[in-house]
N, C-alpha and C positions, 0 to 999 in steps of 0.2 A: 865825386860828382857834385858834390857840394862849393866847390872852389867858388868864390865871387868872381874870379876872371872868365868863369863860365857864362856868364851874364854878359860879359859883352861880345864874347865869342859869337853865343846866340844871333846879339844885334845884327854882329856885322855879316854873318850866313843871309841873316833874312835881308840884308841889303845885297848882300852878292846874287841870290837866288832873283831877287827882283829885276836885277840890271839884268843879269842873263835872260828871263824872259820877257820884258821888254826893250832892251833897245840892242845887247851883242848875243845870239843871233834875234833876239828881238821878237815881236811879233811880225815883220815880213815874212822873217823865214817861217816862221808855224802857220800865215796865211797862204801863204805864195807857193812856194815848194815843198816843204817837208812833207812826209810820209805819212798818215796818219797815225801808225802805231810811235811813232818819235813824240809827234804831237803829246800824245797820251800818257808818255814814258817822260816829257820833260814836263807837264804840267801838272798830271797827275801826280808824277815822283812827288813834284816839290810840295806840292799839297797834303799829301801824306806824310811825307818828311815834316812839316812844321804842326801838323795834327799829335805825331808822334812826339815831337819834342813836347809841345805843349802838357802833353798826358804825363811823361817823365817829370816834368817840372813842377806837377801840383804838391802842393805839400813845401814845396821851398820858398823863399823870402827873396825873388826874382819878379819884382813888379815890373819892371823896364822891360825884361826879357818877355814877361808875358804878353806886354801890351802889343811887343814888338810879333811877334808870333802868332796872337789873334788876327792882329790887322794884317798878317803877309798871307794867314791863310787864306783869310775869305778875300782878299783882292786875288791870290792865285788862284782861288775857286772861281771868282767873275770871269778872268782875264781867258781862265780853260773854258767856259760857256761862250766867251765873247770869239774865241778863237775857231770854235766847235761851228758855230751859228754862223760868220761868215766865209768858213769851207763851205759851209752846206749851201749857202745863199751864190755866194761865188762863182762857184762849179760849172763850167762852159760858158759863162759871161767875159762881153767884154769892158772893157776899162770905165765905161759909163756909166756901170754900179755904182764910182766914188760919187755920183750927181744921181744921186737917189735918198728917198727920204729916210731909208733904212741906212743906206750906205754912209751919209755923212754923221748918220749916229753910230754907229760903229766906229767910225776913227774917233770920234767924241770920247767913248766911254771908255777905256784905258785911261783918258785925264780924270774921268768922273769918278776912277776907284782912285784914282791918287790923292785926290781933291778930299773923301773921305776919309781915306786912310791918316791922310796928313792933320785935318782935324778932329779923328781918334787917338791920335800921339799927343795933340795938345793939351792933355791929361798930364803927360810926362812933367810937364814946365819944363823946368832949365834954361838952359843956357841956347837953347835950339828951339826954342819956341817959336820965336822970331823969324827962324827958317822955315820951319815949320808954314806957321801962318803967309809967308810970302811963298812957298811953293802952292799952299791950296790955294790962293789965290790967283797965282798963274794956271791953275789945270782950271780953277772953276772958270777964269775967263775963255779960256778954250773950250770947255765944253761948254759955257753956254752959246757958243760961236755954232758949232757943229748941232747942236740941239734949238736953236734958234734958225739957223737953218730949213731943217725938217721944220718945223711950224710954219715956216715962211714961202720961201721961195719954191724950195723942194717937195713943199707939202702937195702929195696926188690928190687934192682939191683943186690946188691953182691949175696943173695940166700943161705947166710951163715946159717940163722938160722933152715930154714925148718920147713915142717908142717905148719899149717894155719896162727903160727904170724908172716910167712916171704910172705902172700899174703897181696894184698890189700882189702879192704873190704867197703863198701856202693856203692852207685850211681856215677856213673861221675858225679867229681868235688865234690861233696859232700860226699867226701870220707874220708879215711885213711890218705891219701897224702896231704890233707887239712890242717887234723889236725896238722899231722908233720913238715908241710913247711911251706905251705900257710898260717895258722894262727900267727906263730911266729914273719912271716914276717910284714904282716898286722902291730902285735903291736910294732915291731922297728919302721916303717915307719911311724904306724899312732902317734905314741910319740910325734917326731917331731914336731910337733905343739905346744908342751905344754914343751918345751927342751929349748930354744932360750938362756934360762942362762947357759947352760952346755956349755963343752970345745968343739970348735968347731972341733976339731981333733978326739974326742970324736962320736961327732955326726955325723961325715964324716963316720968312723966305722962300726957305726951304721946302718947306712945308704947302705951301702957296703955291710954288711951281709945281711938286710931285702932283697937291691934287689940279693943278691946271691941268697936267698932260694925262692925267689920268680920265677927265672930262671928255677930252681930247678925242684919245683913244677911244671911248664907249662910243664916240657920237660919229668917229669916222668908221667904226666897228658897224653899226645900223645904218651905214648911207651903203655899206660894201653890202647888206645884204640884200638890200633893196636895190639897189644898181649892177652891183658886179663887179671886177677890179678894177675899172676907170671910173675912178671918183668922180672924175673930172666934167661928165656929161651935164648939160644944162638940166635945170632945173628940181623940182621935188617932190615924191609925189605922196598924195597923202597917206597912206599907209606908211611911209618913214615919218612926218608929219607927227601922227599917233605915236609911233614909238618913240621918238623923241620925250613928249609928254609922258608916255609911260617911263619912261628912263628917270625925268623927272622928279616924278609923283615918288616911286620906288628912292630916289634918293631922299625926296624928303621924308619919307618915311624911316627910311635908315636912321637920318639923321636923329628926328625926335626919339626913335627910342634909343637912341645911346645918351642922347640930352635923358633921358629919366633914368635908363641905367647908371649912369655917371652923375646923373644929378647936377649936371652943368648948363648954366642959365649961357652963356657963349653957344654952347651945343643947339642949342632951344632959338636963339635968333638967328644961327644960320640955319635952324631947317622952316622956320617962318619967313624967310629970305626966299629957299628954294621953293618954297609955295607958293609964295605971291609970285615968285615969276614965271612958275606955272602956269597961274593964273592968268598972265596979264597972255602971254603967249595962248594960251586958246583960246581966248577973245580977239587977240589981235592975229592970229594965224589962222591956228582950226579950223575956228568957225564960218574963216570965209568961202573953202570947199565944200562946205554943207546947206542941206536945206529942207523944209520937210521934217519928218518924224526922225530922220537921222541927226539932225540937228537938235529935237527934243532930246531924242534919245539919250547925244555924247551928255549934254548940258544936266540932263539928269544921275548920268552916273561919275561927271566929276564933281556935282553936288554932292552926293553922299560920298565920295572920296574925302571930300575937304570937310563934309561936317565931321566925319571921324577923326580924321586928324588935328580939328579945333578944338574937340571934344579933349583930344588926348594931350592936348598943349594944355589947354586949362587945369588938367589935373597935372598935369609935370610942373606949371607954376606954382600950384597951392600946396603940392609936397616940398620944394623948394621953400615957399614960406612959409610951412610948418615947420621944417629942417631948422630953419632961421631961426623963429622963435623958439624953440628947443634950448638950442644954442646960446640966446640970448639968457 
């Protein structure tokens, strides 16, 4: 079991495995027709199949093969969630799904795992980098086609589509709005981890987008509770209004205490960022549905919001340049 031919054996399995479930029978067949226990037995197999090699192979001097078997497991881990999610979405629909903000992220993300996959192998170098880099290039531009999309045209804000594939559909949170923001996000951001070799201009991006749709997501998540599944109704009322600002406040807060946890002055001007425009936004929003002592009211308790979190900036600077002159 030690043979070095056993190393590319490996590769070219996690290549075969991958063409089999996406393109001969593909995902049609696993969405369209197949049976669910198939489903299960061709996605799961292969996912346990490259879990198991993997575990066999620790201990040996197979870095190609490993990189090659990381990245085929957790893309056949996506690709079995991606396949799972629209059965379930699918299910007595007709063909108008593909023109839904869910739906055009779905055909998306199949290129969104290749697109990482491809630059998690860019670690390998060689002679195929090159390929490499031009294949994630082609899926990133695809999927940012099908994920620009949903932001856009398709997004159940605009209302453009009508009939049931322009509502949102499941549970709060565990919704439509998941799949098409929330999840994409999840996998830019949770990448990151496993990136450290890519451009780091690259990964800024990257980065940039997850937390965009992640924004996204919170903010069409609190218009659905306040409205219902057609986003799409005019207007706003103030009780979303407020939670917006509270979504806000709650992220600037996040933000500074990981700027002191981390000790990172970047951290500290994006979450004095997220306050001023908290800021500017209940002066220029809030406050124009109010009047009276409810107006004193708000004004006095995002006062004391922001003094504690000025409070708590001033001291994240002055350990920072304590830190400094230490250092010094």
């Amino acid at each position: 079991f030690r043979l070095p031919e056993m190393s590319l054996f490996i590769q070219a399995a996690v290549v075969g495995l991958s063409y089999r479930l996406v393109i001969d029978p593909g995902l049609p067949w696993a969405v369209e027709s197949a049976a669910l226990w198939e489903v299960v037995t061709a996605y799961g197999g292969a996912v346990l199949a490259m879990a198991a090699a993997l575990r066999l192979s620790a201990g040996l001097d197979r870095r190609n093969a490993v990189v090659f078997l990381e990245s085929g497991a957790a893309a056949s881990a996506a690709l079995f969630a991606n396949v799972l999610i629209a059965r379930w979405l699918i299910d007595g629909q007709n063909e108008d799904w593909m023109i839904s903000h869910w739906g055009a992220v779905l055909n998306a993300m199949p290129w969104l795992i290749l697109m990482l996959v491809q630059l998690y192998r860019l670690s390998l170098g060689g002679a195929l980098r090159w390929v490499r880099m031009a294949l994630a290039t082609v899926a990133g531009l695809i999927t940012a086609a099908g994920i620009g999309a949903a932001v856009g045209p398709l997004n159940p804000l605009a209302g453009l589509t009508g009939g049931r594939e322009g509502l949102v559909h499941g549970p709060y949170i565990l919704d439509t709005l998941l799949v098409a923001y929330g999840l994409p996000a999840l996998m830019l951001l949770g990448a990151q981890t496993r990136l450290d070799h890519v451009n780091f201009w690259l990964r800024r991006g990257m980065v940039a987008v997850g937390c965009a749709l992640a924004a996204l997501w919170v903010a069409l998540e609190i218009r659905r509770f306040w409205q219902g599944d057609d986003l799409s109704v005019p207007g706003v009322s103030q009780p979303e209004l407020y939670s917006y600002t509270l979504a806000l406040i709650a992220l600037g807060a996040g933000l500074l205490y990981q700027a002191i946890a981390r000790r990172s002055p970047d951290l500290r001007r994006a979450a004095m960022a997220v306050i001023g425009l908290t800021v500017a936004k209940v002066f220029l929003l809030d406050a124009a549905g109010l009047s009276g002592l409810t107006r004193v009211a708000s004004f006095v308790g995002l006062g004391l919001a922001l003094a504690g979190l000025a409070w708590l900036n001033r001291w994240a600077a002055a350990q920072q340049q304590g830190d400094a002159t230490d250092q010094t």
